[in-house]
C-alpha positions, 0 to 999 in steps of 0.5 A, a space after each residue: 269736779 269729775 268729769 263723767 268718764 273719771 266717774 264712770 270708771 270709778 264706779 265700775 272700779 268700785 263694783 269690781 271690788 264690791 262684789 263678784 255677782 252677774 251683771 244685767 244690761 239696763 232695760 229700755 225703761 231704766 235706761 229711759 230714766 237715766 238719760 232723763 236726768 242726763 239732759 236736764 238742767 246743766 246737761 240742757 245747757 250744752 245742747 242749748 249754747 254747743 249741739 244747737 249752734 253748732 248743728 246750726 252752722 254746718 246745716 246753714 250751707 247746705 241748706 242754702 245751696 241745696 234747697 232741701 236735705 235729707 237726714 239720717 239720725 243715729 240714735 235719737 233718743 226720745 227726741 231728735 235734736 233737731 226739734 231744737 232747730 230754727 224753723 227755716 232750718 227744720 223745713 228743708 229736711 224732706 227726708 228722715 231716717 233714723 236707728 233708735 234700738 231703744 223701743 221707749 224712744 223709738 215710740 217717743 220719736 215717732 209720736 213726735 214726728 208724726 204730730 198731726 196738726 202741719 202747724 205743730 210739725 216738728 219736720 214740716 218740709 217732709 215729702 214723704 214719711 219719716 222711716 224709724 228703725 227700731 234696731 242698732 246701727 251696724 256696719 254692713 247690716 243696714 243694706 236696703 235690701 237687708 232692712 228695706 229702707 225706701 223713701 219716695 224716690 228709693 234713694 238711701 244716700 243722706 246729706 247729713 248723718 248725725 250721732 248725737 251722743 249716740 256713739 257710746 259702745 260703738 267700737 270701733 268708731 271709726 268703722 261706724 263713721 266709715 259707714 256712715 260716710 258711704 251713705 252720703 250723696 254722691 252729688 251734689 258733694 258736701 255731704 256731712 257726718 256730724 258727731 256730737 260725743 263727750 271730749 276724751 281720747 277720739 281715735 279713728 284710725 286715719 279719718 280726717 275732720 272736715 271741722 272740729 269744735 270743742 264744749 270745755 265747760 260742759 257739765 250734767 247735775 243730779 239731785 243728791 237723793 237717793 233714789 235719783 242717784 241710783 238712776 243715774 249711776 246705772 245709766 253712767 255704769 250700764 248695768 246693774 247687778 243680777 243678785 238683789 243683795 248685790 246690787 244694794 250693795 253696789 248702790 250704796 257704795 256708788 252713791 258715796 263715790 257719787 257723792 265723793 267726786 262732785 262738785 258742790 254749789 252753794 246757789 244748789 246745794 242738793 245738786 251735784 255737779 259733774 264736768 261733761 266737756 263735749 266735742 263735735 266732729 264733721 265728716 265729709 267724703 274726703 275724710 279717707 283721703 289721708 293715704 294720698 297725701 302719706 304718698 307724697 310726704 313723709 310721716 313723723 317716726 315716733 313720738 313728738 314731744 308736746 309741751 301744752 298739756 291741752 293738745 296732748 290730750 288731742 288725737 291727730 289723724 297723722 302727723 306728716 314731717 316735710 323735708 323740703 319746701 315741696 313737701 309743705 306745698 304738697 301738704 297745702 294743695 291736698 287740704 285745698 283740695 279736699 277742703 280740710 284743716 292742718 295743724 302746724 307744729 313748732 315748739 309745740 307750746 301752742 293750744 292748737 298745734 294738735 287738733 282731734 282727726 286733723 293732719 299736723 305738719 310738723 316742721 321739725 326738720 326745718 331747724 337749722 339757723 344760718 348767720 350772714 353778714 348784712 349785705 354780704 349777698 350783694 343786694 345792699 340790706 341797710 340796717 344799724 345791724 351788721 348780721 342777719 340770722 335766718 331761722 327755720 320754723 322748726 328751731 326752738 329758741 335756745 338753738 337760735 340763741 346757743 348759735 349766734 352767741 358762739 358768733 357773738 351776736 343774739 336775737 331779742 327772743 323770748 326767756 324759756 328755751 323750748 318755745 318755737 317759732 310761735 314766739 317770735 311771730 306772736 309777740 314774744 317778750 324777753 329780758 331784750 324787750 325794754 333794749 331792742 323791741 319784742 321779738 316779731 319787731 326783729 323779723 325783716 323777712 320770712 318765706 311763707 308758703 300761702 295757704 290759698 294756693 300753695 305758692 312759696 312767698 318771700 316777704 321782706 328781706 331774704 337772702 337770695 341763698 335761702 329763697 326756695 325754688 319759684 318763690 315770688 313777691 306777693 304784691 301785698 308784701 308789705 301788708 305781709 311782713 306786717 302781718 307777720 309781726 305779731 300774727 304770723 301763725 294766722 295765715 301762711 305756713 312760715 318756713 323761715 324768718 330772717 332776724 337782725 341781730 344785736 351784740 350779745 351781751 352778759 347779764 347780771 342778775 339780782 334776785 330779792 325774796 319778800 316774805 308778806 302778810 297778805 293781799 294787801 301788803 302785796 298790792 302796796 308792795 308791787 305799787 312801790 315796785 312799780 314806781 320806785 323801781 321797775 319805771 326808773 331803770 334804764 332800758 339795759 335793765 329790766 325787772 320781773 316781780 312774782 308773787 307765789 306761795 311757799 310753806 302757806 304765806 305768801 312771798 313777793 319775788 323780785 329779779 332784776 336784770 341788767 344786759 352789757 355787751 362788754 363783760 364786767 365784774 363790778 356791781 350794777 348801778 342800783 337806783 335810789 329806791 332799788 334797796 329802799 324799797 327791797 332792801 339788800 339783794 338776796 343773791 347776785 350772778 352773772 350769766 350769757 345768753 343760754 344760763 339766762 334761761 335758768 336765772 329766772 326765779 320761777 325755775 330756779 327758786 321757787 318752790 323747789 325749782 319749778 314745782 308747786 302751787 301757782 305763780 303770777 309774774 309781772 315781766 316788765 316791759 316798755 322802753 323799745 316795745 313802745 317805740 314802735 307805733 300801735 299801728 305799725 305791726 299785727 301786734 298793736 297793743 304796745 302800751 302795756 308796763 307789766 306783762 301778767 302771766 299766771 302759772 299752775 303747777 302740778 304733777 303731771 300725773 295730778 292733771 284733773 285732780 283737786 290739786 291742780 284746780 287749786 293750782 289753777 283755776 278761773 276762781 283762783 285767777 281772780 283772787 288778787 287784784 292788783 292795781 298798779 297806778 299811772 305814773 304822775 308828773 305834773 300836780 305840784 300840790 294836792 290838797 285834801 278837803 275834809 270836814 264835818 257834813 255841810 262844812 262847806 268843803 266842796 263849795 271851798 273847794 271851787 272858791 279855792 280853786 277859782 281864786 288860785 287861777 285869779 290870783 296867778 293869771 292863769 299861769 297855774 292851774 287848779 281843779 277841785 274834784 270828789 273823790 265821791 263821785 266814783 263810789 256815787 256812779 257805783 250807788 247809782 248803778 245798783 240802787 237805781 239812783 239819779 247820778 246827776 241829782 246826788 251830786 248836784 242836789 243838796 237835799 236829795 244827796 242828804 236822803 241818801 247819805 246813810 246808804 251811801 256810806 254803808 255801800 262805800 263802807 262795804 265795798 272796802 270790806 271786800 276791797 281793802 285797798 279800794 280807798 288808794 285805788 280812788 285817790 290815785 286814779 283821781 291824781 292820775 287823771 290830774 297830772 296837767 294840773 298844778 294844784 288838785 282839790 279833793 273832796 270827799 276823803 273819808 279816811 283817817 289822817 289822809 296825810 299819812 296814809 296816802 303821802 308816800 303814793 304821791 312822792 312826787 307832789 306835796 301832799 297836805 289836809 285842810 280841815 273846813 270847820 262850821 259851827 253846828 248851828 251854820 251846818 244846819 242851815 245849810 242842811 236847811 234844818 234846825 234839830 231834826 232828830 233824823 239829822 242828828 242821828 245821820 251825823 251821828 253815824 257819819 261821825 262814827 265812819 270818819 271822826 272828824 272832830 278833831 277832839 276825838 282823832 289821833 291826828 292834825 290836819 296841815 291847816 284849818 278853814 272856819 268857814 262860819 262866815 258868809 261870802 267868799 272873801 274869808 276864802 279867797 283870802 285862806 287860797 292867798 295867805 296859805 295855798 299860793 305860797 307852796 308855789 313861790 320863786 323863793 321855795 324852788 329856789 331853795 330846792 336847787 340848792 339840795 344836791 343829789 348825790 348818787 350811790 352815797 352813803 353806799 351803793 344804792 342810795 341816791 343822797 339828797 343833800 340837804 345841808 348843802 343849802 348852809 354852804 350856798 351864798 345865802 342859803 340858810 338865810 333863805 331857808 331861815 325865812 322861810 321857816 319863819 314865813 310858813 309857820 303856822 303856830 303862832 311864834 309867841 307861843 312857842 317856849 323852846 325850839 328843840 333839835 336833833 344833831 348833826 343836821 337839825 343843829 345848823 337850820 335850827 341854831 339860826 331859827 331860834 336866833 331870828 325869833 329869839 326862841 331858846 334852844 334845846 340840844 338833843 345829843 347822843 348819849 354820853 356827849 352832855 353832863 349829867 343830870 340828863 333824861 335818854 331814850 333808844 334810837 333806831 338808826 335811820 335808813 342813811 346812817 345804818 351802817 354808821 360803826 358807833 355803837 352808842 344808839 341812845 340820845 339824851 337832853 339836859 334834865 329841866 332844860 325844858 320846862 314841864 308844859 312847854 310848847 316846843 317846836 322841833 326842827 329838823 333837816 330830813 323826815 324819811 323813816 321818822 325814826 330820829 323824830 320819834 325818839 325825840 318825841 319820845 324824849 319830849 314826852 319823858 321833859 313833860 310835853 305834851 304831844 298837842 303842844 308839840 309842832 315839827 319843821 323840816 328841810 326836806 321831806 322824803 314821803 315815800 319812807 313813810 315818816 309820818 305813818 310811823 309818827 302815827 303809829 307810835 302815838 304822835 298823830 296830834 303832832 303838827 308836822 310841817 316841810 318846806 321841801 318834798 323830794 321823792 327818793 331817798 
């Protein structure tokens, strides 16, 4: 969207070259028009929420100190503004002057001050006549004796002079302002000159603002007709052509630059929309004072480098470079004096380090960074530290970082090198964070100079040596040094901080890239990032995750960094999941403290190095930045995992173009929602409750729930909840529904089932992931509880999909099954026709006959009695034994066994429980107690070597089932059948070449019912080339059913066994492990 200067320079460009006729200004009636469609519709709203409040606040004082003022407006226009005013407000101005050359105006304005009834008087507190001029406002040519202004006691001074939108063509602005300056009131003092003016470069020459404040999201709309554009382009322009032809000529060709340049909405789709930011500017007598402060303290010579792109488009009044301490302290007591504003410089990231007509001090010139050896003063500085730093204002961080590592020590600062003191007073995160705290929680001591009376302050502890000359201990020291930590550009101009230091340390750096394949794959990605990865490290190492877009798709790019004060070649300790989830490093290095500033991905990878499009990056933090308590420094919110800093980036001389709003922009911020979930440690079971409608699910919930806390006296416990009631609240919110009736209420929830469902069902069309964002609130709201009951799942098999979210807890499906008629009674219905088409419709969402799904539940409840004894009985027999001694007893016989196969790999050794005293006969019992087939039933138990051969050979021995030996091709005697296996994620850089497995042809009869055993489900890569053999011997899928060991979720077996068309296939472990 162009903003109205860019679109008036367009248009002039496009008259220059459209034709070479005469120009003509625009008479008072084309003008009048034009500016008609300037203040209408969005152009309204920036008087409304900018001009009025603003000239509101500035009028408020005056009028309360002074009782009464006097105003001269400069260039009204058909209205004044301060028609817009609060009526209190209005009824103090008792004298009005005003400068309208415009004769439409000037008529308008006068008629409307001069309203006849007191009631309706826009001015009522006038004393005597308002004076309006018709004539422009020159400098030196509106003398009284030139113009003959008199009011009631001859007086031409003003409190207020105000040009509201009115300065366009007055150059040089500054002498304007002068001017207007000299008119205000001597006595009493505070008299105002109030400028109200688009936002572009405002240069005056020296003036100094009294108080500035800034409209960014100002616009002005126009009809998109014809004739309505040829108004406002005129007005925009300023002129028309003389020559008729000429200027038709010039109107269809601005109509199109128009047309070009604006930003179409769809709510207002025959408007056009032009960005008009605006800015206000407030003058006192003082603003010409500059020349006595230039007097005391030296200017900037040259150009100071800005890196925030907002402030180099703002105008200082000067810029003014203190030397020593003095020089600051000269800077504080002349704002104090004439109540002005300072900016200070520093790295000049910051936003506000320039403001338009305002002195900047910049401290540049206090750079300097000295290292002292703690206690080395005399005074005795306890600290775990043993050196001290002591950084002027004026460093960046690499000059901080370059000096102390040439000692061997560092300060925990942040990862861009050009970034001033800002940082380390606001917060300031680095790849140090997790190790040694934000950067503000390394200050021990600052020098300050106060703002309220120029005094130099020292805060903390500071060296006696780099104590300036009077400097004193406030008695609110300590209320000081907190403050400093975290909100240190706040109050007080800071010269120097002293810093502890740490050991330098090396870091080695791993950086992965991850193509992926759209938002979702993102948010699942970052979620295994975030649980598997980042929370596990170590607080030496940290990790930062981004996501940004190359060659139009979408990567996630991951680096991590580990620091050690002592230098080492070898490779760094990777955890279990690091490669499981990322896979094997792309790259690795090792760097010190200054080549650290080029290791991060976003400069030294992405898009070239630093170029194109937007990036968002997720820098890990924690560890030490939480050890400080919320309440113990200025920055108190410490309970943050990720840190989200969303970067655009363009050519510098793109700025305004389309190709940065792409880059950046409020709508393209909000794109990509990431949830990143809490971390769960304590539900050892989450069972998920599912069923046809008026099953009974909920009610078998709570029975379940009340019988498991029976039944363990209370040392375990148990909650059921609906995964629902969410998706209800949101209903309730926008339809008006009673919340409390559509879960308590059976018949009342019933009429608004069909809704519900299509808003749930909407909602996940424009949230994909909505689904696991409430299932894993739900478990993370549950973590002090030992068994979680779900309701309300809606999701095909639950099991599969949701498994590897919660790899810390086992995860299982039980199905409450009624007969139609039994639903129907508790619906308190027979054969409505409306009830057969809701479940109709409810069965085409969920599909939850199990005749028609793809997939098996862990268990099924028939729930076709009456009484809750059939309940209470499943809870007993099914439920209580997941938490039995015996189980748990098997799981501490699985040892974990670190970086093995290979490095980055954290083995669970699963046939560690055959050499234990006992092991595989508890193991053996236990497969036999948790079946839930019947062993009757069961022809053949089939197994896969080398794992599934140990605990299958001695199942099948108990039971007194046959059993079927799955080898590797080429190792049994023909005839055999043979299918291609994938390698799993353990055994891929096994050397054998041979990637097939084979049985004995008619082993295993056509039909039979086979039960495969096995020691691990990870990938489910061995398992479904079992199947697949099976499938080849005549089995069929529903006849097969799965036992394992072990069960590692977060591989994500059981989707893949979906996937490849094995969903019916019942899948049963005695153990769940997270990790590989």
């Amino acid at each position: 969207m162009a903003t109205l200067d860019s679109l008036k320079c367009a248009l002039r460009q496009r008259a220059m070259e459209t034709v070479s006729s005469a120009r003509k200004p625009l008479s008072d009636k084309q003008y009048s028009l034009g500016f008609d469609i300037l203040v209408r519709g969005s152009g309204w709203m920036s008087y409304r929420d900018f001009i009025i409040p603003q000239l509101s606040r500035l009028l408020a004082p005056l009028v309360k100190s002074r009782g009464r003022i006097s105003v001269l407006e400069i260039g009204p226009g058909p209205k004044s503004v301060l028609a817009c005013l609060a009526r209190h407000l209005r009824q103090k101005i008792w004298r009005y002057t005003a400068f309208e050359p415009n004769e439409l105006f000037a008529t308008s304005v006068e008629e409307w001050i001069s309203s006849a009834s007191e009631i309706e008087s826009p001015l009522p507190g006038l004393k005597c006549p308002p004076r309006i001029h018709r004539m422009p406002f020159i400098p030196h040519s509106h003398r009284r004796s030139d113009i003959g202004i008199s009011g009631c006691d001859n007086d031409e001074k003003f409190d207020i002079v105000l040009f509201c939108h009115s300065m366009y063509g007055m150059n040089p602005k500054a002498k304007y302002i002068e001017e207007a300056i000299e008119m205000l009131v001597e006595q009493p003092e505070g008299g105002m000159v109030v400028v109200f003016h688009r936002d572009e470069v405002f240069y005056l020459d020296g003036l100094v603002c009294q108080r500035t404040a800034s409209f960014p999201t100002g616009s002005v709309c126009v009809i998109d007709d014809d004739d309505e554009l040829d108004r406002f382009t005129s007005f925009v322009t300023g002129f028309l052509a003389e020559d008729v032809e000429a200027d038709r000529a010039i109107r269809a060709e601005w109509r199109k630059v128009c047309r070009t340049l604006a930003r179409r909405e769809e709510a207002h789709p025959n408007q056009l929309f032009f960005s008009s930011p605006a800015i206000m500017a407030a003058f006192t007598k003082d603003a010409t004072a500059l020349s006595e402060l230039t007097m005391e303290v030296p200017l900037l010579n040259g150009n100071k480098p800005v890196k925030n792109r907002e402030a180099r488009l703002r105008h200082p009044a000067s810029i003014v470079r203190p030397t020593d301490v003095q020089h600051i302290q000269h800077c504080v007591k002349w704002a104090l004096k004439h109540r002005l504003s300072l900016s200070i410089i520093g790295g000049g990231h910051s936003g506000h380090c320039l403001m338009p007509n305002v002195v900047a001090v910049d401290m540049g010139a206090f750079d300097q960074v000295h290292i002292l050896t703690a206690g080395s003063d005399g005074e005795g500085w306890r600290s775990s530290s043993d050196y001290l730093v002591i950084a002027g204002t004026g460093c960046r961080t690499e000059d901080i970082i370059r000096k102390t590592m040439a000692a061997g020590i560092t300060v925990p600062l942040g990862a861009r090198p050009s970034v001033g003191a800002g940082l380390w007073l606001q917060g300031g995160i680095g790849h140090l964070a997790r190790l040694h705290g934000l950067a503000c929680d390394a200050i021990v001591g600052a020098v300050v100079i106060s703002v309220e009376s120029s005094q130099a302050l020292c805060i903390g502890y500071v060296p006696r040596q780099y104590r300036p000359a009077g400097a004193v201990c406030p008695e609110n020291e300590t209320d000081l040094l907190w403050a400093i930590k975290g909100a240190g550009t706040n109050f007080g101009i800071v010269v120097s901080v002293t810093f502890k230091a740490f050991v330098a340390p090396t870091y080695s750096i791993r950086n992965w890239v991850i193509p992926l394949s759209d938002k979702r794959e993102a948010s699942l990605k970052l979620y295994n990032f975030d649980r598997l990865v980042a929370r596990n490290l170590p607080r030496g190492l940290s990790a930062d995750a981004y996501l940004y877009w190359d060659i139009d798709q979408l990567h996630l790019g991951i680096t991590m960094f580990e620091s050690s004060a002592t230098r080492s070649t070898s490779e760094i300790p990777t955890y279990t999941a690091v490669r499981t989830v990322l896979g094997p490093e792309d790259d690795y290095s090792m760097v010190d403290s200054v080549g650290l500033f080029e290791a991060e991905m976003y400069i030294s990878r992405m898009h070239g190095g630093h170029g194109g499009s937007k990036t968002s990056s997720f820098k890990r933090c924690g560890g030490a930045v939480h050890d400080v308590a919320a309440n113990a420094t200025a920055f108190g919110c410490r309970d943050w995992d990720f840190a989200c800093v969303i970067t655009g980036v363009w050519p510098r001389d793109q700025d305004g173009t389309e190709l940065a709003r792409a880059a950046l922009g409020p709508v393209q911020c909000a794109g990509l929602r990431l949830s990143i979930p809490k971390r769960t440690n304590g539900t050892k079971l989450i069972v998920l409750v599912t069923g046809d409608i008026c099953a009974g699910k909920d009610y078998c919930a709570g029975i379940w729930a009340s019988a498991f806390a029976l039944y363990t006296q209370n040392r375990l416990i148990a909650r059921a909840v609906s995964i629902s009631d969410v998706t209800k609240r949101e209903y309730a919110v926008a339809t008006g529904a009673d919340m409390t009736r559509l879960c308590q209420d059976r018949a009342y929830k019933e009429q608004h089932r069909s809704a519900l469902t299509t808003f749930f069902r909407d909602q996940v069309q424009l949230r994909s992931c909505l689904p696991k964002e409430h299932f894993l609130n739900l478990v993370d709201s549950a973590t002090d509880v030992d068994l979680l009951l779900i309701t309300g799942m809606r999701d095909e098999a639950p099991v599969a999909t949701f498994s590897h979210l919660v790899p810390d807890s086992r995860l299982i499906e039980v199905r409450v099954r009624a007969s139609e008629q039994m639903r129907r009674n508790r619906r308190g219905s027979r054969d409505s026709d409306d009830d057969h088409h809701e479940e109709s419709k409810y069965r085409n969402h969920v599909k939850s006959n199990l005749a028609a799904v793809d997939y098996y539940p862990s268990l099924i409840f028939d729930n076709d009695t009456t009484g809750d004894d059939a309940a209470k009985e499943f809870a007993k027999q099914r439920l209580l034994p997941f938490f039995a001694d015996d189980l748990q007893q098997l799981a501490n016989m699985v040892r974990l066994v670190p970086d093995f196969p290979r490095l980055g790999i954290s083995f669970r050794h699963v046939l560690n429980i055959s050499q234990q005293p006992g092991g595989l006969t508890l193991c053996t019992s236990l497969f036999q107690g948790h079946f839930t087939g019947d062993w009757a039933q069961v022809n053949v138990i089939a197994c896969c070597e080398a794992g599934g051969y140990v605990y299958a050979s001695a199942l099948a021995s108990q039971v007194d089932i046959p059993l079927a030996l799955i080898r590797e091709a080429g190792k049994l005697p023909p005839p055999t059948i043979s299918v291609p296996r994938s390698r799993s994620h353990i055994s891929k850089t096994n050397s054998s070449k041979n990637n097939r497995i084979e049985v004995e042809r008619y082993l295993i009869p056509s039909g039979s019912s086979v039960l495969v055993v096995d020691d691990v489900l990870a990938t489910g890569q061995t398992l479904c080339a079992v199947l697949r053999l099976l499938e080849i011997a005549g089995v069929r899928t529903q006849d097969i059913r799965i036992m394992v060991v072990a069960e590692l979720p977060v591989h994500r077996g059981r989707e893949l066994l979906r996937r490849c068309g094995f969903g019916e296939v019942n899948i049963q472990s005695l153990l769940v492990f997270n990790g590989a």
